[in-house]
Each structure stands twice: as C-alpha cells, then as structure tokens.
BALOBA-1460 file (C-alpha; in Angstrom, 3 decimals):
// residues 125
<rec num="1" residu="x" x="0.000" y="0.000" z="0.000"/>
<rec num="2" residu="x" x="1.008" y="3.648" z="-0.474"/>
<rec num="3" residu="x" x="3.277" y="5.604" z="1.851"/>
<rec num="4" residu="x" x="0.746" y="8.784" z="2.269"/>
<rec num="5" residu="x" x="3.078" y="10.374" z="-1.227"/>
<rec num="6" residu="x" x="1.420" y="13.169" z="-2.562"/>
<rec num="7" residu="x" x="-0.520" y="12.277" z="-5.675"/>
<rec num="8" residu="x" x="1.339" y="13.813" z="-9.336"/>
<rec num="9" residu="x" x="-2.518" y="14.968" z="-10.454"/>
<rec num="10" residu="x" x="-0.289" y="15.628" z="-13.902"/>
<rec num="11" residu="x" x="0.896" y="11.876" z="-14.150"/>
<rec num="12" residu="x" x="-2.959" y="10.733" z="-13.400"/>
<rec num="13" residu="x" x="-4.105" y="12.880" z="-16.361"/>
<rec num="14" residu="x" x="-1.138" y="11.494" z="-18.857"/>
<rec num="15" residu="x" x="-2.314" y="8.085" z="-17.546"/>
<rec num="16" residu="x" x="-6.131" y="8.755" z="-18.314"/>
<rec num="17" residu="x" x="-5.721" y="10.261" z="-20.936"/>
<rec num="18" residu="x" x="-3.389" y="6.919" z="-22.479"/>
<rec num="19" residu="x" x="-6.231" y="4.569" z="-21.597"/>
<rec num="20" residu="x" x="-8.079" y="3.680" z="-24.465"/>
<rec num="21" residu="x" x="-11.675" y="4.047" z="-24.160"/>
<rec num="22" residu="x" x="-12.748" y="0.835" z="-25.361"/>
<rec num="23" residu="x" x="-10.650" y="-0.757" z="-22.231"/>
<rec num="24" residu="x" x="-12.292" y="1.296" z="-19.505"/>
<rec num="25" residu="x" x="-14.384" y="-0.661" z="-18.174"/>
<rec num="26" residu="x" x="-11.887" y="-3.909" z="-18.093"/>
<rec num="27" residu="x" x="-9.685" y="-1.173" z="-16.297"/>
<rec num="28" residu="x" x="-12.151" y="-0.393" z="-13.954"/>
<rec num="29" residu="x" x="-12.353" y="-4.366" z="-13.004"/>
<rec num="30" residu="x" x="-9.047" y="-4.989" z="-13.148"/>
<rec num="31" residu="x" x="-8.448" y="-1.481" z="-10.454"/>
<rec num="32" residu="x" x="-11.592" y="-2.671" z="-8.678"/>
<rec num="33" residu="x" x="-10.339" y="-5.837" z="-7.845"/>
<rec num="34" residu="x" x="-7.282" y="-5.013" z="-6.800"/>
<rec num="35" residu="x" x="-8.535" y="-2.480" z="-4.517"/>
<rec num="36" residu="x" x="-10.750" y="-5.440" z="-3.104"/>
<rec num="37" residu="x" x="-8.134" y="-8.060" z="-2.942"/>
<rec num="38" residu="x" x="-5.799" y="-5.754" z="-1.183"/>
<rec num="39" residu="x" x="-8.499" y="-4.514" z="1.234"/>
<rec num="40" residu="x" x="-7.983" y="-5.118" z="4.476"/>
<rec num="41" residu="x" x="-10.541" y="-7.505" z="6.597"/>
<rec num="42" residu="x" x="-11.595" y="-5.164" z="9.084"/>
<rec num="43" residu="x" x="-12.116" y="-2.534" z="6.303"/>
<rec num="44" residu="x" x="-14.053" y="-5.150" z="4.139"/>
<rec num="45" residu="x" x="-15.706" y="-5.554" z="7.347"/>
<rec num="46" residu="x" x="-17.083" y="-2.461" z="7.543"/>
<rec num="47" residu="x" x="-17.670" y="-1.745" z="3.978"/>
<rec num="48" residu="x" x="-19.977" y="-4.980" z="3.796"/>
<rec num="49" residu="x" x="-20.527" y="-5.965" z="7.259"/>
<rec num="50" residu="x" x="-18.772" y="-9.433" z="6.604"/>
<rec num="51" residu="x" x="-14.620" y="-9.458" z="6.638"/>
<rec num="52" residu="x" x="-14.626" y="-12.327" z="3.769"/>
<rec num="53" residu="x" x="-17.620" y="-10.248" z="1.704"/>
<rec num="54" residu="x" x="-15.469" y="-9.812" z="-1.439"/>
<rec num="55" residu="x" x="-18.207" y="-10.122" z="-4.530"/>
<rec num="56" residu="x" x="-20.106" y="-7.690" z="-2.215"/>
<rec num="57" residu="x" x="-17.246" y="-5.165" z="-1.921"/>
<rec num="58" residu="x" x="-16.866" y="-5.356" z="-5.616"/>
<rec num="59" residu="x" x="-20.642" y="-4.812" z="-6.587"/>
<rec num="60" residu="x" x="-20.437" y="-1.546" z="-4.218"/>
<rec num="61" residu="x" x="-17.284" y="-0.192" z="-5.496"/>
<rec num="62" residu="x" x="-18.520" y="-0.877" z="-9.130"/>
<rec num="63" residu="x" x="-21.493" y="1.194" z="-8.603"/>
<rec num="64" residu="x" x="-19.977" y="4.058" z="-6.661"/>
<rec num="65" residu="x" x="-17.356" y="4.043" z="-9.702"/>
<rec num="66" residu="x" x="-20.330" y="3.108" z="-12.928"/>
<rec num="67" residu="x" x="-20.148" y="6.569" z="-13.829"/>
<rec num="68" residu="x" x="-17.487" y="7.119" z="-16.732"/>
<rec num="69" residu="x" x="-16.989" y="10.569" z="-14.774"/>
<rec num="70" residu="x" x="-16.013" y="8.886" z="-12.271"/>
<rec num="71" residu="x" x="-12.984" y="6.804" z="-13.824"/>
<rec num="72" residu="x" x="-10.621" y="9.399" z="-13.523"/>
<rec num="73" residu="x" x="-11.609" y="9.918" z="-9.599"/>
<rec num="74" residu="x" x="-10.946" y="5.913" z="-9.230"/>
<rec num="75" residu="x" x="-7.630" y="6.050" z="-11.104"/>
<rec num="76" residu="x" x="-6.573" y="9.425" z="-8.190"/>
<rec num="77" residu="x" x="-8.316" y="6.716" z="-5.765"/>
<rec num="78" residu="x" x="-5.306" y="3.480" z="-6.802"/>
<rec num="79" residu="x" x="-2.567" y="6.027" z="-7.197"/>
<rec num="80" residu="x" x="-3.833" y="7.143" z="-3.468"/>
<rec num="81" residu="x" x="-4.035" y="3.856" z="-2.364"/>
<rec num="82" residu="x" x="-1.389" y="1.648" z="-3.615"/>
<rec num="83" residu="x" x="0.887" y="4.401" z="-4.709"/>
<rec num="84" residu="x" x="2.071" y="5.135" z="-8.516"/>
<rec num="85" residu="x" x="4.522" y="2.985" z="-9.623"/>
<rec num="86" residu="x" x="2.358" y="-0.546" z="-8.057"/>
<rec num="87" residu="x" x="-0.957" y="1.325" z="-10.105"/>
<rec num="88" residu="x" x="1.049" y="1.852" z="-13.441"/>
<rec num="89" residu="x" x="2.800" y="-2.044" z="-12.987"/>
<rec num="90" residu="x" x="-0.581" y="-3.197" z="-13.271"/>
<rec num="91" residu="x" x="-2.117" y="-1.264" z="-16.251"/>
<rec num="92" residu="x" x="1.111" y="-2.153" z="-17.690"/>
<rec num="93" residu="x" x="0.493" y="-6.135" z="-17.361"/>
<rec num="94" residu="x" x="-2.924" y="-5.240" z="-18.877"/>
<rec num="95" residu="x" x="-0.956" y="-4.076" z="-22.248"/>
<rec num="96" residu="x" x="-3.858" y="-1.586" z="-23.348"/>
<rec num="97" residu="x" x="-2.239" y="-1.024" z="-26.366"/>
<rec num="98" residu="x" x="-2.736" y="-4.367" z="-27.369"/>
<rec num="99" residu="x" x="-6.288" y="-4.563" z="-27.335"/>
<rec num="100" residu="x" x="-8.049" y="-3.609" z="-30.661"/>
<rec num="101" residu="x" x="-11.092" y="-1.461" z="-30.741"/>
<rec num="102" residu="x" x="-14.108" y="-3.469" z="-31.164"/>
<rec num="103" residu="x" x="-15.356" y="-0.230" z="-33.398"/>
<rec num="104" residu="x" x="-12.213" y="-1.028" z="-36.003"/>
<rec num="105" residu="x" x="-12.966" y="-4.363" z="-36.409"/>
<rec num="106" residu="x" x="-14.241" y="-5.374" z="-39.745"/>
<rec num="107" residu="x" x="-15.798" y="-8.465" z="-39.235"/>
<rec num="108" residu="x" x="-19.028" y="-9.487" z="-41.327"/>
<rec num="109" residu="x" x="-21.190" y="-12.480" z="-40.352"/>
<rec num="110" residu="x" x="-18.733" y="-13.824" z="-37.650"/>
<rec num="111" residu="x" x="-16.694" y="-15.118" z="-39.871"/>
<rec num="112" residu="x" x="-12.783" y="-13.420" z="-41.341"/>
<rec num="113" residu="x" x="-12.303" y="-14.331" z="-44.783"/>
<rec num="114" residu="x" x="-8.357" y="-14.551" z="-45.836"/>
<rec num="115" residu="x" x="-8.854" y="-13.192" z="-48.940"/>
<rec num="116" residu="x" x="-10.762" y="-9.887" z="-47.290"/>
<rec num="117" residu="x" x="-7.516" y="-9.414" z="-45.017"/>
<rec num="118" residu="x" x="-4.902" y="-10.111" z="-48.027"/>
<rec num="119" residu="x" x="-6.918" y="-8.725" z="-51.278"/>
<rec num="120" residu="x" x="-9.467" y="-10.908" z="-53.734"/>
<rec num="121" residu="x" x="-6.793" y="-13.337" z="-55.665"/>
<rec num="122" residu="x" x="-6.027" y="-12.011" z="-59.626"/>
<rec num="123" residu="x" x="-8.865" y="-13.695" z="-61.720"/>
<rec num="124" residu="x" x="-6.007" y="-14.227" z="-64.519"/>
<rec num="125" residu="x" x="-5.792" y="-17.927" z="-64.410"/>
C-alpha cells in the first residue's frame, strides 16, 4: 500500500488520458479488484458488514465508480491507495495497447475471410 506520497494529479491525467476508451471498463475491473483483494478484513468488514464479503465489496465499489466521470476519480483513488509505480505495474500487465477497438474491427457475419484481409486473388488464371 502507499506511503501517504502526494498524488502527481499531472501523471494521473497522462495516464487517463493513455487509456483507451474501449478498455475502460476492463480497467475499472481490473483497479476494482485489486482495490478489493488488497483490502484489508476489518475494512471489508465495515464496507460490507462481513470481513470475507469480497463479490459484495466489488458490486459496491462498481457502482460508486459506474459513472465514466467517475474513472478518472478511481484512477486518483489506486494512485492514493497503492501508490504510482504498483498502479502503473498493473495497467502495464494489462498491455492496453494491445487490445483492438471493437469499433475497427471489420468483421461481417462472424466469420474473417483470408482473402478480405490479403486482397481478392487475380482472376487471370
């Protein structure tokens, strides 16, 4: 967990504003989780009234955080709570960038033809 650091607001916005869109939500999961693994029993306690009430911590943290507005306020919330460097590792291990858009994926009637991805072959023969 964090060591009470100050929070670089300027870092949080470079790291929002990196985060593709189309992985938000798995971000918010993934940060949601985390928080909820790491969460300590009598906190858990409290949040749910039962220490081991993890899918219950999770559902309330999801809906305080549903809001898109509210995704920037949850990534100030890990940097808070586990620090920088431990809340970049893991959207690092997530590798974002690797993830196409659903939006810029061409793909008609579930199927991927390879002649749509390499070009119809010549008709010369």
């Amino acid at each position: 967990m964090s060591n009470n650091e100050p929070i670089d607001l300027d870092l949080v916005d470079k790291v929002y504003a990196l985060i593709p869109e189309h992985t938000r939500q798995d971000v918010c999961d993934a940060l949601i989780t985390n928080m909820v693994d790491n969460m300590p029993s009598n906190v858990l306690g409290k949040l749910t009234g039962d220490p081991q009430g993890f899918d219950q911590a999770e559902s309330i943290l999801h809906s305080y955080y549903e809001d898109t507005s509210d995704f920037k306020e949850l990534l100030i919330d890990c940097f808070k709570i586990f620090g920088a460097e431990n809340t970049l590792y893991l959207l690092d291990s997530m590798q974002l960038d690797k993830r196409p858009n659903p939006q810029e994926i061409n793909v008609s009637s579930g199927t991927c033809e390879v002649s749509e991805l390499q070009g119809e072959p010549s008709q010369d023969n």
